[in-house]
mmJSON file of the N, C-alpha and C atoms, coordinates in Angstrom:
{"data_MODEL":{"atom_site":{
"group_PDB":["ATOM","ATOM","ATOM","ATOM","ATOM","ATOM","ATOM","ATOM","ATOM","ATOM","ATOM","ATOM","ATOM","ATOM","ATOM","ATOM","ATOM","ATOM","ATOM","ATOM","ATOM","ATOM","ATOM","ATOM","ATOM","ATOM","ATOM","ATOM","ATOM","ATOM","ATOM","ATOM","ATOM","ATOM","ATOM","ATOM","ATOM","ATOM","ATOM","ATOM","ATOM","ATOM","ATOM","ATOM","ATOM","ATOM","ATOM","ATOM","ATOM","ATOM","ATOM","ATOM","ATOM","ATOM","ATOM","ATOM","ATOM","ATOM","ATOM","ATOM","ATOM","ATOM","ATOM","ATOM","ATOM","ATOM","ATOM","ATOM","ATOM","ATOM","ATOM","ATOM","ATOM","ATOM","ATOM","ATOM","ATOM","ATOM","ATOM","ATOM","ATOM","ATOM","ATOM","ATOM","ATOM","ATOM","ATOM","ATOM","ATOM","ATOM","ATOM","ATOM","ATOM","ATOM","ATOM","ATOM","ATOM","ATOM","ATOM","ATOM","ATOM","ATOM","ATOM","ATOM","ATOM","ATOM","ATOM","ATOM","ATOM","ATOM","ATOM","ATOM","ATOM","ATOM","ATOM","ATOM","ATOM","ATOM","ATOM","ATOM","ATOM","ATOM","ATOM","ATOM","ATOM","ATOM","ATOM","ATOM","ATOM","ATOM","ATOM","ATOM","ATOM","ATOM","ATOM","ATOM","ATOM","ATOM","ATOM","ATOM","ATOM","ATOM","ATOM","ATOM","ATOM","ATOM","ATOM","ATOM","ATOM","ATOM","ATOM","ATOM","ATOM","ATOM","ATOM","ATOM","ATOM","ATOM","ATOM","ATOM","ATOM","ATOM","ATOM","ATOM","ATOM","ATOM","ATOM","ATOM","ATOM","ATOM","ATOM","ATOM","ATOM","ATOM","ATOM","ATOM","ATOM","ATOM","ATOM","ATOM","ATOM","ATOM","ATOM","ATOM","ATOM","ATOM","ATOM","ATOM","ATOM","ATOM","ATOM","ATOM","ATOM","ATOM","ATOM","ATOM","ATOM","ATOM"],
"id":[1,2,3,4,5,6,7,8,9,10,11,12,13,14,15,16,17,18,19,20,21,22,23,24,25,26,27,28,29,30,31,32,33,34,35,36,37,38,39,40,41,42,43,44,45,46,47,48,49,50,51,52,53,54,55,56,57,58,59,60,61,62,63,64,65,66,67,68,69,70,71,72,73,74,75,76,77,78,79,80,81,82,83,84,85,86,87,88,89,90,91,92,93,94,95,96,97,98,99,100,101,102,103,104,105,106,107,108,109,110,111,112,113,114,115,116,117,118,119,120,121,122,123,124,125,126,127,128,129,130,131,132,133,134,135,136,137,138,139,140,141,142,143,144,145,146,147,148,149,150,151,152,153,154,155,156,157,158,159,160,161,162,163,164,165,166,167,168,169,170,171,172,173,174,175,176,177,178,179,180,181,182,183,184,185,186,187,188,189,190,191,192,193,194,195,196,197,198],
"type_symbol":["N","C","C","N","C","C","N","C","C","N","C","C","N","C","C","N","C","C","N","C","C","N","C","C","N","C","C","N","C","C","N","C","C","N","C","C","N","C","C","N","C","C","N","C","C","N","C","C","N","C","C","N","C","C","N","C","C","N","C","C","N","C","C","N","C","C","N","C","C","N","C","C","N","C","C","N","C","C","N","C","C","N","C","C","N","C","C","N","C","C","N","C","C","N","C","C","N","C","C","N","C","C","N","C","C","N","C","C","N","C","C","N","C","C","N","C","C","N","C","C","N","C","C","N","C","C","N","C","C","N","C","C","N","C","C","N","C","C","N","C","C","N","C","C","N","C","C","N","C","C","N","C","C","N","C","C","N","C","C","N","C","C","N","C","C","N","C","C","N","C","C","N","C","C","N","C","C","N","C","C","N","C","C","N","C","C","N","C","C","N","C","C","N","C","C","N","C","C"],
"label_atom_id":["N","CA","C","N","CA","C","N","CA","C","N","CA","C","N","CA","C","N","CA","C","N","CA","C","N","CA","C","N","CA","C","N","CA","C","N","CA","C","N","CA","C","N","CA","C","N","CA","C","N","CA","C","N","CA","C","N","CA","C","N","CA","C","N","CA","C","N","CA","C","N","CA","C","N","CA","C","N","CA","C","N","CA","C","N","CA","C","N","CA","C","N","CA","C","N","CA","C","N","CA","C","N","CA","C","N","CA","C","N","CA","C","N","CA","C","N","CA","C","N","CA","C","N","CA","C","N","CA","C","N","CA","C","N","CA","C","N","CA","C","N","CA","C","N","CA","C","N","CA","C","N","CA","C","N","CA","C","N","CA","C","N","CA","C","N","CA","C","N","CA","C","N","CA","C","N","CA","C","N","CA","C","N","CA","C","N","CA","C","N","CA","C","N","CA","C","N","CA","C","N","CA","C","N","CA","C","N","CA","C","N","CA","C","N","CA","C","N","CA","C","N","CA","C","N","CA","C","N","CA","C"],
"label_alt_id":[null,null,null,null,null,null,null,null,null,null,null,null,null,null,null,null,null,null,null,null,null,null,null,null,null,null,null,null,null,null,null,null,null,null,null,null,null,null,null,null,null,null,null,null,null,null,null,null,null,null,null,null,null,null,null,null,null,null,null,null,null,null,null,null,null,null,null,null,null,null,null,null,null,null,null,null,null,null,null,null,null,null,null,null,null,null,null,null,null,null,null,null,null,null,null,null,null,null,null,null,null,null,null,null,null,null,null,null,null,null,null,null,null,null,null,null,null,null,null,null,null,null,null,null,null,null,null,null,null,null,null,null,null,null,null,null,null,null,null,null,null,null,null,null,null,null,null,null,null,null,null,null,null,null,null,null,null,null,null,null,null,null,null,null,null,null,null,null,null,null,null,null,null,null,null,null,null,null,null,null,null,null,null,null,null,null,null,null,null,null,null,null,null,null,null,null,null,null],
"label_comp_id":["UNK","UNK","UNK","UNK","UNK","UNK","UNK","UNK","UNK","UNK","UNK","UNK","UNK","UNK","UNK","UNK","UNK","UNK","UNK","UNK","UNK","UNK","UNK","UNK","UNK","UNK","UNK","UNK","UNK","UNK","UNK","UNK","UNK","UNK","UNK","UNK","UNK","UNK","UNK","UNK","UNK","UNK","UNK","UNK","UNK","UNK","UNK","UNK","UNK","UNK","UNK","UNK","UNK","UNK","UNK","UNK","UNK","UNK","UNK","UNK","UNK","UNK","UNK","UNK","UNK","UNK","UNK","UNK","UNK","UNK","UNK","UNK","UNK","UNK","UNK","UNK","UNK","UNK","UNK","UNK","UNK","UNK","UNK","UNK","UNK","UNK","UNK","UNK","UNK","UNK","UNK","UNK","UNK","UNK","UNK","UNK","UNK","UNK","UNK","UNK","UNK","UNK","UNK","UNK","UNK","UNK","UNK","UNK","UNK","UNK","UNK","UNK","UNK","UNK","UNK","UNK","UNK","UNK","UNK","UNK","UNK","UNK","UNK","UNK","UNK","UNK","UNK","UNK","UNK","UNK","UNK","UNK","UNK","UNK","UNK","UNK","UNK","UNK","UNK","UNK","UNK","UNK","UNK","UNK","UNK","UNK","UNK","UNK","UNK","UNK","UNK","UNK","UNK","UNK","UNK","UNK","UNK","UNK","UNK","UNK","UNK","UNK","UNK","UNK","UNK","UNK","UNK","UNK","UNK","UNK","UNK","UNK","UNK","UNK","UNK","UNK","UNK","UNK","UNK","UNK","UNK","UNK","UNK","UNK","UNK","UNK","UNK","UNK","UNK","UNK","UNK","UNK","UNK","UNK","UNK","UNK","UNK","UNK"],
"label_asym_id":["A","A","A","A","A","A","A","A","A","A","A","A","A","A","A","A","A","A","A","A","A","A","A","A","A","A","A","A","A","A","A","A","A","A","A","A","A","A","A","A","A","A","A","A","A","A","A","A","A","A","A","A","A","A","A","A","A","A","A","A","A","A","A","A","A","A","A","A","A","A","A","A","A","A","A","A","A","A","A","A","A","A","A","A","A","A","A","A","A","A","A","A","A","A","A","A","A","A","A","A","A","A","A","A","A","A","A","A","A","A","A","A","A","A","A","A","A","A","A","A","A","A","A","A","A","A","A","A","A","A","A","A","A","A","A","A","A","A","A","A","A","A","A","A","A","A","A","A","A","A","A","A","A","A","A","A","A","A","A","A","A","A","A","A","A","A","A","A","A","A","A","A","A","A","A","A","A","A","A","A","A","A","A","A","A","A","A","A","A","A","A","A","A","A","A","A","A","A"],
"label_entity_id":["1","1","1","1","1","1","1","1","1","1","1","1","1","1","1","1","1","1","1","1","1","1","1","1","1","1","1","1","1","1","1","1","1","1","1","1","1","1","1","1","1","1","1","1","1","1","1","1","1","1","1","1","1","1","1","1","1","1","1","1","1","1","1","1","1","1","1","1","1","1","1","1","1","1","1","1","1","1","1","1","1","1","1","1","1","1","1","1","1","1","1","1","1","1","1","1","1","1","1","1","1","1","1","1","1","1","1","1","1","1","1","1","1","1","1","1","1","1","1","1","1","1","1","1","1","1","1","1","1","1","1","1","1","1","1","1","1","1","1","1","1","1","1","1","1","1","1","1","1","1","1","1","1","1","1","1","1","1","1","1","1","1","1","1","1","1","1","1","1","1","1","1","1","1","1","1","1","1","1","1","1","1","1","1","1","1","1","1","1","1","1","1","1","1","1","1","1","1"],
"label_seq_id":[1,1,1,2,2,2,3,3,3,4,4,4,5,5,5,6,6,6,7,7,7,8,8,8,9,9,9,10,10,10,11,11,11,12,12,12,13,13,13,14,14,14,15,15,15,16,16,16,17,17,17,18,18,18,19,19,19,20,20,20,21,21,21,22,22,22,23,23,23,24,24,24,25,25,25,26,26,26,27,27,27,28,28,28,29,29,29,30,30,30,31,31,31,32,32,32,33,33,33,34,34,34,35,35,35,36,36,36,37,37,37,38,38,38,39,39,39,40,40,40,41,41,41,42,42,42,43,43,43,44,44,44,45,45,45,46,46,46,47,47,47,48,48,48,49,49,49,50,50,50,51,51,51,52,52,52,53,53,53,54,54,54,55,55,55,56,56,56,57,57,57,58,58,58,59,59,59,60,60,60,61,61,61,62,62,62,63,63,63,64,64,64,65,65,65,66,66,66],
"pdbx_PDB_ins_code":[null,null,null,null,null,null,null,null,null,null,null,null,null,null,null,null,null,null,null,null,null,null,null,null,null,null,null,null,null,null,null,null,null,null,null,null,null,null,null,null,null,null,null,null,null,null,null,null,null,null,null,null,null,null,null,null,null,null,null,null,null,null,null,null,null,null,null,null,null,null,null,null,null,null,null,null,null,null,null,null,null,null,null,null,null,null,null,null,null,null,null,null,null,null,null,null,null,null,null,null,null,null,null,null,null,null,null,null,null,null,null,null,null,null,null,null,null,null,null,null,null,null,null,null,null,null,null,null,null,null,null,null,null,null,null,null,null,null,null,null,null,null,null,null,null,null,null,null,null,null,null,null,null,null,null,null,null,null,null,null,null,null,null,null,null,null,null,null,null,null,null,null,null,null,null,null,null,null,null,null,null,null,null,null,null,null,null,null,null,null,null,null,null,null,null,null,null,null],
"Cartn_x":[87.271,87.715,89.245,89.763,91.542,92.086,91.194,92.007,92.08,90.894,90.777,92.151,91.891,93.223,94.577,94.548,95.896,96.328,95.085,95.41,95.78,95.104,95.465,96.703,96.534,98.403,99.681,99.136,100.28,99.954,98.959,98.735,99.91,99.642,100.508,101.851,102.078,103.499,104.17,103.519,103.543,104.192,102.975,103.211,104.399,104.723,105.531,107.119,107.423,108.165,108.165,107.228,107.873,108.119,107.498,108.104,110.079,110.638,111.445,112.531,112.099,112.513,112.359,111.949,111.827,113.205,113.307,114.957,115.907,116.422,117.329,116.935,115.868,116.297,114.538,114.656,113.959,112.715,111.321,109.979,109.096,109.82,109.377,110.164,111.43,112.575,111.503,111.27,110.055,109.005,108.13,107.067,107.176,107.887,108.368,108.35,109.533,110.373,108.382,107.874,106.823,105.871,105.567,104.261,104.981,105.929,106.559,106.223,106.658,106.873,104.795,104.724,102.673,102.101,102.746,102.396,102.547,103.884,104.584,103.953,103.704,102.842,101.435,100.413,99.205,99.301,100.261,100.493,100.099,101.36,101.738,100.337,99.626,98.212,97.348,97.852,96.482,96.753,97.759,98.218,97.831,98.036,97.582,96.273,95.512,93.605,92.925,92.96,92.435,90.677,90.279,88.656,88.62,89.194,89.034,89.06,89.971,90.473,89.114,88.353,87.368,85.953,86.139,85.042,85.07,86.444,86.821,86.235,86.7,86.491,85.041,84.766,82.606,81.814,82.845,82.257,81.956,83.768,83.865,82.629,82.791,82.04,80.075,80.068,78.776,78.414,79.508,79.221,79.665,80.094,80.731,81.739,82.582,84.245,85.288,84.604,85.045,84.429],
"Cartn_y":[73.311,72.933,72.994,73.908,74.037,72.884,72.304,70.614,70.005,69.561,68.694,69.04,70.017,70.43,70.41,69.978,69.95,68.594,67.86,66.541,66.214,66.209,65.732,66.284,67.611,67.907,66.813,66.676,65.555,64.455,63.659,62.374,62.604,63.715,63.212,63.515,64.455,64.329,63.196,62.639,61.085,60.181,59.816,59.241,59.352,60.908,61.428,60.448,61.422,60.512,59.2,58.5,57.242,56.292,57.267,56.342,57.04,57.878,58.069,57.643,57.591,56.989,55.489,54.549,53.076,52.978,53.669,53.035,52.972,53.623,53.87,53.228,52.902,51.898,51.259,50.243,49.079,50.048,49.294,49.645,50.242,49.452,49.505,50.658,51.091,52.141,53.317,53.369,54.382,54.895,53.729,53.621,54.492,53.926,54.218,56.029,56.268,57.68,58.925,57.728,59.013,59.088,57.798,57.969,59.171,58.998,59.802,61.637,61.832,62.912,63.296,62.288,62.982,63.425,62.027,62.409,63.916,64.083,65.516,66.804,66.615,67.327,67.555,66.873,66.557,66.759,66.949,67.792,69.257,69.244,70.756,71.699,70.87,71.258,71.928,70.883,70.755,71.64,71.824,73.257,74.702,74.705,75.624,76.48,75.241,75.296,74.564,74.748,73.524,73.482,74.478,74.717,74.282,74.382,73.538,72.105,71.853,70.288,69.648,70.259,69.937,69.578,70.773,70.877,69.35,69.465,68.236,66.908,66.639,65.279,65.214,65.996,65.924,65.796,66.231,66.102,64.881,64.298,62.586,61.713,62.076,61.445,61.273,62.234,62.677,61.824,61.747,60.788,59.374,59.311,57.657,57.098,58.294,58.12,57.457,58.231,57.649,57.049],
"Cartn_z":[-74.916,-76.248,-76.346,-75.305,-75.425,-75.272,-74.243,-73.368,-74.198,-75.35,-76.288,-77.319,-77.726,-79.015,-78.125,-76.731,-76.488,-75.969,-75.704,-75.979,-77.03,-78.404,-79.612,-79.98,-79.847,-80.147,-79.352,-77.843,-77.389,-77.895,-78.25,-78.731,-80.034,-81.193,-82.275,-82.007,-80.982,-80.455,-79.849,-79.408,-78.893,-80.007,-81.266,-81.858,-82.966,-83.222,-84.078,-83.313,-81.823,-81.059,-80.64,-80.475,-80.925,-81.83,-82.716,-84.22,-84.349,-83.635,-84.16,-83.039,-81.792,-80.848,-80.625,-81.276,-81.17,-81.774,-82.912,-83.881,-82.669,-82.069,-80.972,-79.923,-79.261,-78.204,-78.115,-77.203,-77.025,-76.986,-77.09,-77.034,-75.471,-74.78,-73.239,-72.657,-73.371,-72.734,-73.035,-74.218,-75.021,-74.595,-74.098,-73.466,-71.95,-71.319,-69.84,-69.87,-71.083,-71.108,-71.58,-72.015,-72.795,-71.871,-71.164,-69.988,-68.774,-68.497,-67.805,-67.921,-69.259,-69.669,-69.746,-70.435,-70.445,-69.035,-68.022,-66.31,-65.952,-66.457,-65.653,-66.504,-67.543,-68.608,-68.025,-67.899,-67.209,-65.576,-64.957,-63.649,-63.976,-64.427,-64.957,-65.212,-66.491,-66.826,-65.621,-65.11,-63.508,-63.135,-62.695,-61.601,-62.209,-63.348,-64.603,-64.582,-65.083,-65.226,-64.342,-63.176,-62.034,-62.407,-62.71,-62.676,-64.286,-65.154,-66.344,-66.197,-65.425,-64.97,-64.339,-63.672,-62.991,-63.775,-64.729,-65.588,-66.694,-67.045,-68.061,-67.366,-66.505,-65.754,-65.422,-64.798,-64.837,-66.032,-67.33,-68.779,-68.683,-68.547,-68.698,-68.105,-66.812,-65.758,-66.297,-67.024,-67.513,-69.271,-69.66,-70.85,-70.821,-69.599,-69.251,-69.435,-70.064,-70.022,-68.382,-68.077,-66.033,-65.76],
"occupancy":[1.0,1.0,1.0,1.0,1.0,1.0,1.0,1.0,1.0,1.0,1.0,1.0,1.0,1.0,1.0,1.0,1.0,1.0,1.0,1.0,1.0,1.0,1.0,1.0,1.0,1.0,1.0,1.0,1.0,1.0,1.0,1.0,1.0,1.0,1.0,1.0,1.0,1.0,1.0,1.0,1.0,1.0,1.0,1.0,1.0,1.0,1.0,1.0,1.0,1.0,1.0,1.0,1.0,1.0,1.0,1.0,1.0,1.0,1.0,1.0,1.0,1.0,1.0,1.0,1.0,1.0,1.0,1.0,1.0,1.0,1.0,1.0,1.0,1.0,1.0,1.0,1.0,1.0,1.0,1.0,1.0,1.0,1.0,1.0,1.0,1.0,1.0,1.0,1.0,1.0,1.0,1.0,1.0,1.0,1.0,1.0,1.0,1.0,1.0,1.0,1.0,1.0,1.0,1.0,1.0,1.0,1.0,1.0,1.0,1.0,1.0,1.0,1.0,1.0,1.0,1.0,1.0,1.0,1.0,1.0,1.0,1.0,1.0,1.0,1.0,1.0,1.0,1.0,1.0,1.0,1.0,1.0,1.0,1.0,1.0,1.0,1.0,1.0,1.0,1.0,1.0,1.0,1.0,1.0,1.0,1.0,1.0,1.0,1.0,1.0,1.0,1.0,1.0,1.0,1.0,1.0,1.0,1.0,1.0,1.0,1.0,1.0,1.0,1.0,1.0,1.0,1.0,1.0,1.0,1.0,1.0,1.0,1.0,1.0,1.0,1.0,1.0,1.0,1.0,1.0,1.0,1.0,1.0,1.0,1.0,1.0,1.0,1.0,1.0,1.0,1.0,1.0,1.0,1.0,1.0,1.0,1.0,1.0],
"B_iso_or_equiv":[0.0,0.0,0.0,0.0,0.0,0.0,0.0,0.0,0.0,0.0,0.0,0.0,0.0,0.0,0.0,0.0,0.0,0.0,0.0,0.0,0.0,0.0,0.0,0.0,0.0,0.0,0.0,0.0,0.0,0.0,0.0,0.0,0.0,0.0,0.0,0.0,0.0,0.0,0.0,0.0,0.0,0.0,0.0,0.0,0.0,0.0,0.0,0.0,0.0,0.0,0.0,0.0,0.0,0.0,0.0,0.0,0.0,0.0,0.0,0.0,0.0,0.0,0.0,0.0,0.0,0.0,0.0,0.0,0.0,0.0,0.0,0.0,0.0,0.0,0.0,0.0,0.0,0.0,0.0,0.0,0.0,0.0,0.0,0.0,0.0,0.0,0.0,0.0,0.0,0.0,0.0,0.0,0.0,0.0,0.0,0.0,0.0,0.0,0.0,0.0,0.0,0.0,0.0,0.0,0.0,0.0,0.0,0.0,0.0,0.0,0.0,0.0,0.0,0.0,0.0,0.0,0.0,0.0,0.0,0.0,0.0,0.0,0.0,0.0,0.0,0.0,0.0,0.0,0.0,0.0,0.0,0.0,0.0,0.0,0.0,0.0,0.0,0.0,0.0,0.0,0.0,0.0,0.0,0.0,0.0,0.0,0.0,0.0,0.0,0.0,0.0,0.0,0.0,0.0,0.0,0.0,0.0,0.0,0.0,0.0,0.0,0.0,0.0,0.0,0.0,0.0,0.0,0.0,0.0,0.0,0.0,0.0,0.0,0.0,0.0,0.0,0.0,0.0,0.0,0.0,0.0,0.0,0.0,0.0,0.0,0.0,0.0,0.0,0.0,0.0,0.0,0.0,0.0,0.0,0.0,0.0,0.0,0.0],
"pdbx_formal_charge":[null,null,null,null,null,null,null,null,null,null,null,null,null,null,null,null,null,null,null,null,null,null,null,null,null,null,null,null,null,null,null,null,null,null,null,null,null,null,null,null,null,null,null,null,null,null,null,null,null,null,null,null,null,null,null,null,null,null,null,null,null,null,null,null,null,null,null,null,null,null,null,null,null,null,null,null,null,null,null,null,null,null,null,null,null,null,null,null,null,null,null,null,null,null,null,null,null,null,null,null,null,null,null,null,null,null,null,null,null,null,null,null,null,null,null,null,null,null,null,null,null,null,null,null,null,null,null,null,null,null,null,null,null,null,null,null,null,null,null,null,null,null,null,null,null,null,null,null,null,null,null,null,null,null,null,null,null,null,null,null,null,null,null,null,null,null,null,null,null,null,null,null,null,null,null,null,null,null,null,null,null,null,null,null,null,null,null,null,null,null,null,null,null,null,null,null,null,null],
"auth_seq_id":[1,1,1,2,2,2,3,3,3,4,4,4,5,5,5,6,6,6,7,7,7,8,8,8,9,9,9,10,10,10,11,11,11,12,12,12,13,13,13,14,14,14,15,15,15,16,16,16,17,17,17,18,18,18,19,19,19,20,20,20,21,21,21,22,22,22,23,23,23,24,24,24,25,25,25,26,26,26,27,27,27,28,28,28,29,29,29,30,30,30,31,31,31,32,32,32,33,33,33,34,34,34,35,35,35,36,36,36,37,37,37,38,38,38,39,39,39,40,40,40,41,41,41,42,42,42,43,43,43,44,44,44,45,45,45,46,46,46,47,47,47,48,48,48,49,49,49,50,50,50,51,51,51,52,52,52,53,53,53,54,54,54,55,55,55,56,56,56,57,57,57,58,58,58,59,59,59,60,60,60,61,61,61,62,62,62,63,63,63,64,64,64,65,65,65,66,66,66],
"auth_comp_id":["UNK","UNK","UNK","UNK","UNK","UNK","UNK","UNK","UNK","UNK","UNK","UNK","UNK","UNK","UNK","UNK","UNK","UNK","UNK","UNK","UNK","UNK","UNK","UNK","UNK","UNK","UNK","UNK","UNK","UNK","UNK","UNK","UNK","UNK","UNK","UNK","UNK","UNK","UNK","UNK","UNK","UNK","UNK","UNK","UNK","UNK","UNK","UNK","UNK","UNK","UNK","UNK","UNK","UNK","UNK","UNK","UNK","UNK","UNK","UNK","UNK","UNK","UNK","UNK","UNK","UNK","UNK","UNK","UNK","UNK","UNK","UNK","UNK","UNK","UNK","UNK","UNK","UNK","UNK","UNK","UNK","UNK","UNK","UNK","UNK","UNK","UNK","UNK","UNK","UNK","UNK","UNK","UNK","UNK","UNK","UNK","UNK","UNK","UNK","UNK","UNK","UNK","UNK","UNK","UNK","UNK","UNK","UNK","UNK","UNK","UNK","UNK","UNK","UNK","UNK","UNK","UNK","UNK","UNK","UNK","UNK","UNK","UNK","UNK","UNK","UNK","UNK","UNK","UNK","UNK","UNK","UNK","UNK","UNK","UNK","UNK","UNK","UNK","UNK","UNK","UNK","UNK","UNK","UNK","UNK","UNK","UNK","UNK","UNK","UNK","UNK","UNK","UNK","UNK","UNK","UNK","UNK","UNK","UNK","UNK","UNK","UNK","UNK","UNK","UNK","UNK","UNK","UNK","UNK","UNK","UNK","UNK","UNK","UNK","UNK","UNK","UNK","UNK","UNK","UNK","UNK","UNK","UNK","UNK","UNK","UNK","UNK","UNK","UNK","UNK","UNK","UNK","UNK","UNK","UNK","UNK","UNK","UNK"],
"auth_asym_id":["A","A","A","A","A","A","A","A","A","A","A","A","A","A","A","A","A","A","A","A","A","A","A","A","A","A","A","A","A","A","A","A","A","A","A","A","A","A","A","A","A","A","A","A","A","A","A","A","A","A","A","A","A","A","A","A","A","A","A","A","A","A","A","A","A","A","A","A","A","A","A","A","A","A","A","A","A","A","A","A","A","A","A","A","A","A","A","A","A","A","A","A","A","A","A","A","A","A","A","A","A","A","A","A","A","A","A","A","A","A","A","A","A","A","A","A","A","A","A","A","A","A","A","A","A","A","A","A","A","A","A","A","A","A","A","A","A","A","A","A","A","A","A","A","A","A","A","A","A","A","A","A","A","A","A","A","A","A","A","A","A","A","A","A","A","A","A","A","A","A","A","A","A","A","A","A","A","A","A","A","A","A","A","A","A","A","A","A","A","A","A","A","A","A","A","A","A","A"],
"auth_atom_id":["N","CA","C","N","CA","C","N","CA","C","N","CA","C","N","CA","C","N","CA","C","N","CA","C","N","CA","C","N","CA","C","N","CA","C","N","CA","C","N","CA","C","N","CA","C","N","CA","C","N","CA","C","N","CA","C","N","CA","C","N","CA","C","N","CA","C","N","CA","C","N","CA","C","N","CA","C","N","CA","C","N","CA","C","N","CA","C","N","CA","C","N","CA","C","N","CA","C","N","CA","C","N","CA","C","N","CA","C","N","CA","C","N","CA","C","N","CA","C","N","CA","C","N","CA","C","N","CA","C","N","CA","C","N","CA","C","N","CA","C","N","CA","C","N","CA","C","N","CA","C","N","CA","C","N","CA","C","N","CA","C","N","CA","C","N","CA","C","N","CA","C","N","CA","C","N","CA","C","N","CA","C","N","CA","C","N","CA","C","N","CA","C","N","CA","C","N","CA","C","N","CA","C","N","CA","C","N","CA","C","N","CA","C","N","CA","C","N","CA","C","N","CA","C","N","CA","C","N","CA","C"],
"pdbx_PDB_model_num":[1,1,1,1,1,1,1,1,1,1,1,1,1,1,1,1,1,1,1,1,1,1,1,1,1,1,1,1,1,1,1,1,1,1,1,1,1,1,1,1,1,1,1,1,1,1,1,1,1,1,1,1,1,1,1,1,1,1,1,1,1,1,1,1,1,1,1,1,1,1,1,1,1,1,1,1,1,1,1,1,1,1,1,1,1,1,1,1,1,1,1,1,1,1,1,1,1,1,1,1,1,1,1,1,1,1,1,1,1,1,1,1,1,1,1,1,1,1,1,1,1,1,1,1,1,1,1,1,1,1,1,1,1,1,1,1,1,1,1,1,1,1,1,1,1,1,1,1,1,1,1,1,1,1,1,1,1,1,1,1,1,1,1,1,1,1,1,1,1,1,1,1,1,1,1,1,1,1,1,1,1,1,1,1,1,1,1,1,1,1,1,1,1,1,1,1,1,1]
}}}
């Protein structure tokens, strides 16, 4: 249940930032700068909770998300 509430926390962090980051530069600069930052974020995770990480993805795999 942590993974979930910490996805959604980055999803609206996401969105919070790029509504405030589009004014200042192009859409794709945005895009680029945030997939980046979620990648290195979602590493990070992994290395963290590897046996959560495992558990999450077999959820997926199990309701047809993967």
């Amino acid at each position: 249940m942590r993974i979930f509430k910490l996805i959604f926390l980055l999803l609206t962090i996401l969105v919070i930032l790029s509504v405030v980051v589009v004014g200042e530069c192009g859409i794709k600069d945005v895009l680029g700068k945030v997939g980046k930052a979620i990648k290195d974020r979602a590493i990070e995770q992994v290395k963290k909770f590897p046996k959560a990480v495992k558990q999450t993805i077999q959820v997926l795999k199990i309701t047809g998300a993967l």
